[in-house]
C-alpha positions as MATLAB code, in Angstrom:
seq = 'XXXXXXXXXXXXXXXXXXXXXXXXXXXXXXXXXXXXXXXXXXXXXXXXXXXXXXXXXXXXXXXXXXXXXXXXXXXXXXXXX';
ca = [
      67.446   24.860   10.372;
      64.457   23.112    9.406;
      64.407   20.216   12.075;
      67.098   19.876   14.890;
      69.299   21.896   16.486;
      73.586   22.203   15.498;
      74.221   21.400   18.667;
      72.560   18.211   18.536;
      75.328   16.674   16.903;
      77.749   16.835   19.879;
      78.396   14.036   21.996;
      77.989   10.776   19.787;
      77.448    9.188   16.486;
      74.483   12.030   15.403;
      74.160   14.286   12.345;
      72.324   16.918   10.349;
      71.549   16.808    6.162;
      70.236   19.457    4.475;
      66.625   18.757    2.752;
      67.841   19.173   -0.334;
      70.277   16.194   -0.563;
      66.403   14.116   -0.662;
      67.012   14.258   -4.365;
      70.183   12.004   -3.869;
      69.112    9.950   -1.178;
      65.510   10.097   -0.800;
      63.226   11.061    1.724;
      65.455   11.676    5.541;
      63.860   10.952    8.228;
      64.807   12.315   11.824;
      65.702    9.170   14.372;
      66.827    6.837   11.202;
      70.373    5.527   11.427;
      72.807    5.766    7.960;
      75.757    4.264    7.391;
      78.556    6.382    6.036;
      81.151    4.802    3.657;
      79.582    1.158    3.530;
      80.768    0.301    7.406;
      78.813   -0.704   10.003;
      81.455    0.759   12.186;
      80.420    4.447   10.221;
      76.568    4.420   11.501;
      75.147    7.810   12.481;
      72.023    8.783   13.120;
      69.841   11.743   11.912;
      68.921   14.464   14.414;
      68.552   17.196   12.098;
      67.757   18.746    8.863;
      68.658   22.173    7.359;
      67.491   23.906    4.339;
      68.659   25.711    1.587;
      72.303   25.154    1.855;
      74.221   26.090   -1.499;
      76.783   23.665   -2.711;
      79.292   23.593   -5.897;
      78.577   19.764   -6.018;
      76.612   16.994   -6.151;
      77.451   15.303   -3.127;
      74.962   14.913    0.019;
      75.654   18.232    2.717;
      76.289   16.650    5.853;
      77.018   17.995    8.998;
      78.639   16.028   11.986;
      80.862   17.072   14.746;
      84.307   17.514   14.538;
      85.763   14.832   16.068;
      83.124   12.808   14.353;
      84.260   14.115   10.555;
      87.925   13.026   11.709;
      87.074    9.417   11.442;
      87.024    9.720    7.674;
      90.584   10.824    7.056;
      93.667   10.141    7.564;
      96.032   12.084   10.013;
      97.767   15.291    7.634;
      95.405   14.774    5.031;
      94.121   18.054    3.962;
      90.516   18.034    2.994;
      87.854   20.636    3.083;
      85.614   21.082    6.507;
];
């Protein structure tokens, strides 16, 4: 972890990016609030960055609880956590 804690996700609308997803979505800065999927209902708020995490795509790392990532999908929809 560079910034933040994992467990600082827990208990609310909070989650962690890793540093390298800046060259996506610019600089991330710890207390500001995103909104996920173009919702205002879908606003979270950065606690936390980590570093170096590998990924086979393009798409932003993010890191939320679990009950938090269930918001996304629908119920019996497989997707990859």
């Amino acid at each position: 972890m560079l910034n933040g804690d994992t467990s600082d996700v827990k208990g609310g609308r909070y989650m962690l990016i890793d540093k390298t997803s800046e060259q996506r979505l610019g600089k991330l800065e710890i207390g500001k609030i995103w909104e996920l999927t173009g919702e205002s209902a879908n606003r979270f708020k950065l606690v936390g960055l980590s570093q170096r995490i590998k990924s086979f795509t393009t798409a932003p790392m993010i890191f939320m609880a679990y009950n938090s990532a269930k918001m996304f999908y629908f119920p019996n929809q497989t997707t990859f956590i």
